[in-house]
C-alpha atoms as one frame of an Amber mdcrd trajectory, in Angstrom:
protein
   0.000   0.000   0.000   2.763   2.389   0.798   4.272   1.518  -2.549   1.554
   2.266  -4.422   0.904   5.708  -2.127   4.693   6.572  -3.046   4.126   5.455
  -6.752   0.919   7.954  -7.091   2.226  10.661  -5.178   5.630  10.457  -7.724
   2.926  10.720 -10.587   1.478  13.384  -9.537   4.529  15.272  -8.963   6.005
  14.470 -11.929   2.631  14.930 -13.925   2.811  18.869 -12.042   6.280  18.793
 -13.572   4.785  18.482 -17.405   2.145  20.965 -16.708   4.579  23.756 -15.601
   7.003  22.827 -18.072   4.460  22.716 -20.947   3.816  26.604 -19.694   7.145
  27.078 -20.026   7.710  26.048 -23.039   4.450  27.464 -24.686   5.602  30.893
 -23.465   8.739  30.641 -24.797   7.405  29.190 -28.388   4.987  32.846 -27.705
   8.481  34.420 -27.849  10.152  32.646 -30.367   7.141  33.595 -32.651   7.165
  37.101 -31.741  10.745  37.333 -32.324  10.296  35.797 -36.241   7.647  38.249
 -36.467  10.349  41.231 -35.249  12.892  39.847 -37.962  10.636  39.609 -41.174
   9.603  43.209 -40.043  13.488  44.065 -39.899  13.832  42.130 -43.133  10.923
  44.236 -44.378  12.312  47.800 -43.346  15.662  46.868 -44.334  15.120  46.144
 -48.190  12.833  49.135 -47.894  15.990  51.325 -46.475  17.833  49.558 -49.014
  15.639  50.658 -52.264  15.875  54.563 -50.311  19.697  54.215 -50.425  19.952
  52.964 -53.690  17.238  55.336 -55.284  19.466  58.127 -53.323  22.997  56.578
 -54.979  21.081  57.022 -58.709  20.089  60.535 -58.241  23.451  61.193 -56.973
  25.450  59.378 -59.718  22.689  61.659 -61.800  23.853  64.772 -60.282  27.782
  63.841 -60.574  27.563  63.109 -64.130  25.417  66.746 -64.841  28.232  67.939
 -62.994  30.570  66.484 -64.973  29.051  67.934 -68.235  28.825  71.168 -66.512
  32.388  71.501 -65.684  33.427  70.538 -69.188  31.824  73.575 -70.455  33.505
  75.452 -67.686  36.876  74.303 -69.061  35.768  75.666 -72.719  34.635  78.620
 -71.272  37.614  79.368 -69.328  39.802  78.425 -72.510  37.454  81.250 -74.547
  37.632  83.695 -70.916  41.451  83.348 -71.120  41.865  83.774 -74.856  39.699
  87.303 -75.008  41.581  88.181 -71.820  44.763  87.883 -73.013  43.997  89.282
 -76.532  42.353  92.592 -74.466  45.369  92.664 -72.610  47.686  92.534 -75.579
  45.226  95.233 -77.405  45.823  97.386 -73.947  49.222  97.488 -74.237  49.666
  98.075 -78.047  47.748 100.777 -77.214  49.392 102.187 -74.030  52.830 101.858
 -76.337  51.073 104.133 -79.669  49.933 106.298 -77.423  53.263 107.158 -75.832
  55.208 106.683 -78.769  52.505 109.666 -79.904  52.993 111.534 -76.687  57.110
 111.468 -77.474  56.633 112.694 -81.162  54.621 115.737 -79.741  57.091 116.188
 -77.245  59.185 116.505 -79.997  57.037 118.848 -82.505  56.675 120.871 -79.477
  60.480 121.410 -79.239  60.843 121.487 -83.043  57.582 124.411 -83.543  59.895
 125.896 -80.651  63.356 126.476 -82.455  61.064 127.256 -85.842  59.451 129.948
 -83.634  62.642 130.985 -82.118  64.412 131.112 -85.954  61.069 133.047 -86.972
  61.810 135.995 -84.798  65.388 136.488 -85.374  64.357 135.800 -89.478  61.993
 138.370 -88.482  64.654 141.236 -87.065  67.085 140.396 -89.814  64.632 141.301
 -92.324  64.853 144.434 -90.668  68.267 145.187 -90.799  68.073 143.414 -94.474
  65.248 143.401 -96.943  66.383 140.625 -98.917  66.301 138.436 -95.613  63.819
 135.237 -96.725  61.645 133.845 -93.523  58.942 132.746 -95.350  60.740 129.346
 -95.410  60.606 129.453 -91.564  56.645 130.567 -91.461  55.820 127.408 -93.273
  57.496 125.095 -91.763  55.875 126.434 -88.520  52.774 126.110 -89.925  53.212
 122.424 -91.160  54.747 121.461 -87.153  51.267 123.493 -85.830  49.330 120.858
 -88.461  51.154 118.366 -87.080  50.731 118.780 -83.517  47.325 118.975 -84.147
  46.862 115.844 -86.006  48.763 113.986 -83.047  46.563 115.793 -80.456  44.018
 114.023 -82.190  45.261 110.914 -82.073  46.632 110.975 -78.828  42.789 111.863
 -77.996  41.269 108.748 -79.457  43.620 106.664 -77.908  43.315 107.926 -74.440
  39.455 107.102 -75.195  40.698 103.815 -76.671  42.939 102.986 -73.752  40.333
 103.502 -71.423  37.914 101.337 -72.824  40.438  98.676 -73.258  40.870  99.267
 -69.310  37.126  98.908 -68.322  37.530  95.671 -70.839  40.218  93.752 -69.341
  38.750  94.212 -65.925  35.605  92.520 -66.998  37.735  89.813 -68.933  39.967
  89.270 -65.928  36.744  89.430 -63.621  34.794  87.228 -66.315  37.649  84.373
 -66.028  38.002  84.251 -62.749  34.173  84.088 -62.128  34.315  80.930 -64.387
  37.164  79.672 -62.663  35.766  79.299 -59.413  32.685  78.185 -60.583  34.925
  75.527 -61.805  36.156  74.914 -58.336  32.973  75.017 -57.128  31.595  72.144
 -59.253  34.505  69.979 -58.888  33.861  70.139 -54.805  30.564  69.555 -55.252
  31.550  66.172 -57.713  34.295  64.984 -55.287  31.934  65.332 -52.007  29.177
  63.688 -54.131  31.437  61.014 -54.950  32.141  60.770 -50.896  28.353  60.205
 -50.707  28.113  57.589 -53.537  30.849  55.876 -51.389  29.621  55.869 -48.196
  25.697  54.829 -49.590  26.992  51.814 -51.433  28.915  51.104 -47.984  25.338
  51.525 -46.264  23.961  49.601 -48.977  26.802  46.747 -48.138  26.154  46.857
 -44.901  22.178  46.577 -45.243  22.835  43.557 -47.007  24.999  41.875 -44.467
  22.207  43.176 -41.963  19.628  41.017 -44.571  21.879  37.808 -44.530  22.544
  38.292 -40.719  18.619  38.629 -40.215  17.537  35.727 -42.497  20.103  33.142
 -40.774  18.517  34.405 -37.114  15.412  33.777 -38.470  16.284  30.348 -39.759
  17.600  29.887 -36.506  14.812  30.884 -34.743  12.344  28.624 -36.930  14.584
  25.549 -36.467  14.562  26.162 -32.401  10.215  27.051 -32.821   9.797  23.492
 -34.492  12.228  22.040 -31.443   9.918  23.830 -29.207   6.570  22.981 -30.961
   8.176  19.409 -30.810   8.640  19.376 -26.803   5.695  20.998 -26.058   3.536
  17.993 -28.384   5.755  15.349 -26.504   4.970  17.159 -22.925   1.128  17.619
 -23.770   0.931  14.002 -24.117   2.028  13.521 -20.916   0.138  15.927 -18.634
  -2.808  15.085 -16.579  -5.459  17.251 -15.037  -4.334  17.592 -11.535  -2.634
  20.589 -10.407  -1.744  21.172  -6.548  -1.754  24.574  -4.671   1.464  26.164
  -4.539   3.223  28.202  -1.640   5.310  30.394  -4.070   8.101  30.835  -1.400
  11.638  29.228  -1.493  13.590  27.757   1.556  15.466  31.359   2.033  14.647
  34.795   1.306  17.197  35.199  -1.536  18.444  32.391  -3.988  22.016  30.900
  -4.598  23.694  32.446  -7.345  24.124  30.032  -9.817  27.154  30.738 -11.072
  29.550  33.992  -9.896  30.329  36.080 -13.403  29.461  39.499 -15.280  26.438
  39.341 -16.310  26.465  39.796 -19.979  22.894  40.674 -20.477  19.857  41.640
 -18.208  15.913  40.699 -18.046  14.059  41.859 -20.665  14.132  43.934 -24.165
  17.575  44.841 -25.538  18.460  45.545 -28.845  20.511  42.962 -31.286  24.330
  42.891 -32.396  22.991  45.216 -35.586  21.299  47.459 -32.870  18.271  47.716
 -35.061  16.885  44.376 -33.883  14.477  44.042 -30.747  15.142  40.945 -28.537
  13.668  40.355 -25.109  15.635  37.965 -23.149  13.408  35.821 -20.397  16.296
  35.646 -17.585  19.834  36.943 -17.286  22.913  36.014 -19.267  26.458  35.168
 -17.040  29.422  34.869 -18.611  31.984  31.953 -16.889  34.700  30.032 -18.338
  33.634  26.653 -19.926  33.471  23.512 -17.048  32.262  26.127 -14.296  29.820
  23.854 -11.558  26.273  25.380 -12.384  24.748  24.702  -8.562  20.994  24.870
  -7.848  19.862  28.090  -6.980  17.471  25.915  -4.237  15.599  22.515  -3.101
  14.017  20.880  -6.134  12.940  18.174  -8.694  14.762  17.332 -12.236  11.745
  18.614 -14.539  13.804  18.362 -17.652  17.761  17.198 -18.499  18.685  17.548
 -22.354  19.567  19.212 -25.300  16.633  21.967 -26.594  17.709  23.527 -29.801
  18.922  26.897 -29.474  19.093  26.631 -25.844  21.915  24.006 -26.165  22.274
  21.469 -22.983  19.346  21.933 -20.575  18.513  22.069 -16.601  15.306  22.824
 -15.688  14.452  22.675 -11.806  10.671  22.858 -10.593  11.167  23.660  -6.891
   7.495  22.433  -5.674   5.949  25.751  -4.955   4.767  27.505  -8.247   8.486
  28.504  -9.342  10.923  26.866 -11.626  14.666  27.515 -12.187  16.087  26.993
 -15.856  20.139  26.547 -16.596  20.855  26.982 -20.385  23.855  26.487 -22.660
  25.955  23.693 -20.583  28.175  21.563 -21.667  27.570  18.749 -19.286  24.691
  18.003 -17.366  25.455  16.407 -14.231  21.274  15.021 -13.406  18.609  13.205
 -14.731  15.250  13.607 -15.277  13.147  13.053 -11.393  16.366  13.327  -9.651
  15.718  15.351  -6.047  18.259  18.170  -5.520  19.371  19.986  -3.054  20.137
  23.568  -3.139  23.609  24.443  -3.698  23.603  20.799  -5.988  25.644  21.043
  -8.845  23.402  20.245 -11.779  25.858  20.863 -14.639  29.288  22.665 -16.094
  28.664  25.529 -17.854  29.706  25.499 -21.400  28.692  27.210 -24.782  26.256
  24.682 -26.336  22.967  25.988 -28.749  23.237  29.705 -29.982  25.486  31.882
 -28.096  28.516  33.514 -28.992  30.390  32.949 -26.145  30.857  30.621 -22.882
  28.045  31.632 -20.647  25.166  30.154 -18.286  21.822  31.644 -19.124  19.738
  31.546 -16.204  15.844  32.287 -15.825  13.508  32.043 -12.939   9.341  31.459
 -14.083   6.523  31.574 -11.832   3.428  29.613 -13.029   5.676  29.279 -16.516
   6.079  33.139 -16.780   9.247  34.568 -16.883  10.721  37.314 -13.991  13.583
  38.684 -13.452  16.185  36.627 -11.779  17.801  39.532  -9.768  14.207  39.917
  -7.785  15.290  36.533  -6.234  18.889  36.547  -5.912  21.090  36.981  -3.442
């Protein structure tokens, strides 16, 4: 009889066991399908980003080559600018040399009219004192210097006029070319930074597409470890009677046993992905510890699961007989079985790097009725 009292009373424990661990495992297939839900939404606004960065690269490669076409005309019209300028310069100073070589030659007539006048007057007095004294010679050649003069008076005039238009000229030339030089520049700046912009889309563009791959293979991953789960939970439904006894929801001590002493690598709850753009909630706390570390129990218990689980690697899961349960994740031995008793302190496995992390550490989570709290409520 006290067999059979024994027998039933292990049933029904263990039968509590499924019940609580079929929670558990339903809410984390509830979070394994939100989280493929999250990545085809970041697959989603990533190809969209994607199409915006490369629609941005074509209207800049547009701009570059108008650019381009732009600045060759600037390079004819500086070749024209510096062709007129030059030519007005060399007009300027053909110019500026007639019009002093005309200056000197009526520096000169004005010496020459001068000694004519000078000859004139003494011609004049000589007649005087002689009849036959001849300065009609001297009159005309006056007259043909004063002709003279006047002629290059003229044309001193028009080149002065000439000069100074020539003047107004080459400072429009010379203002003209450089104008079209430094729009030039400016268009060659504008090329070179949007040829720094080309570059650093088609890196975003790179990087969007790692991003993609990155995001497709954690969603692979994720749908690989949601069948594992969906395959659990079917094996643990099977298994799970109707009876379900009261809990205390208290431990043996106010605070729990660490599990394991390390940094912990990641807290309860949301945090954002490697890629930062990713949301990811994590259901306990991540520890990191060297591979082989003793994973002890954080309190008194029962063996409610001892495996591998897909992405959760090697496997503890503790129910502690009063609505809580204590789950160990990524070992890389497990040191219990299934229905083994366990003290706290126990050691239940070595802590390792097995199922999807990315370095050695001992994921730990605490669930009451199968939901998830934070660990750090109960620790010590």
């Amino acid at each position: 009889m006290k067999i059979v009292i024994f027998l039933l009373a292990i049933t029904l424990v263990m039968s509590s066991l499924f019940a609580d661990e079929l929670a558990n495992k339903q809410k984390e297939l509830d979070d394994l399908n939100r989280q493929i839900l999250e990545l085809d939404n970041q697959l989603k606004q990533n190809q969209n980003l994607k199409k915006e960065k490369q629609s941005a690269i074509d209207e800049k490669n547009t701009q570059k080559k108008q650019l381009e076409s732009r600045i060759c005309e600037l390079d004819a019209d500086q070749c024209k600018a510096q062709e007129e300028w030059d030519k007005t310069k060399q007009n300027l100073k053909n110019t500026s040399d007639n019009l002093s070589h005309k200056k000197q030659s009526v520096q000169q007539l004005y010496n020459s009219a001068y000694e004519l006048g000078e000859a004139l007057v003494v011609g004049h007095y000589a007649r005087l004192l002689n009849e036959t004294a001849d300065a009609w010679v001297l009159a005309d050649a006056l007259s043909k210097a004063d002709g003279r003069l006047n002629a290059l008076n003229a044309d001193i005039s028009s080149l002065e006029n000439q000069r100074i238009t020539l003047e107004k000229k080459e400072k429009n030339d010379a203002t003209y070319f450089k104008d079209v030089q430094w729009t030039k520049i400016v268009s060659k700046k504008k090329k070179s930074n949007y040829q720094k912009q080309i570059i650093t889309l088609d890196k975003e563009v790179s990087s969007l597409d790692r991003e993609y791959q990155a995001a497709l293979k954690s969603k692979e991953n994720l749908e690989i470890a949601q069948e594992e789960m969906n395959n659990l939970i079917t094996r643990l439904r099977d298994r799970i009677p109707s009876y379900r006894p009261a809990y205390s929801y208290k431990f043996s001590t106010p605070r729990l046993l660490w599990p394991v002493v390390g940094e912990i690598l990641r807290g309860y709850g949301d945090y954002k992905g490697a890629n930062n753009r990713l949301s990811l909630h994590n259901d306990g706390i991540d520890i990191s510890v060297p591979i082989g570390t003793e994973v002890r129990c954080v309190d008194k218990g029962v063996v409610a699961f001892a495996g591998r689980n897909g992405g959760s690697g090697r496997v503890v899961i503790i129910d502690h007989q009063n609505g809580f349960y204590s789950i160990y994740s990524h070992n890389d031995h497990i040191e219990v079985a299934l229905g083994d008793v366990v003290a706290k302190g126990s050691v239940l496995a070595l802590s390792g790097q097995s199922g999807l992390t990315d370095e050695p550490c001992l994921h730990f989570e605490i669930r009451k009725d199968g939901n998830a709290d934070d660990p750090l409520n109960y620790l010590e």
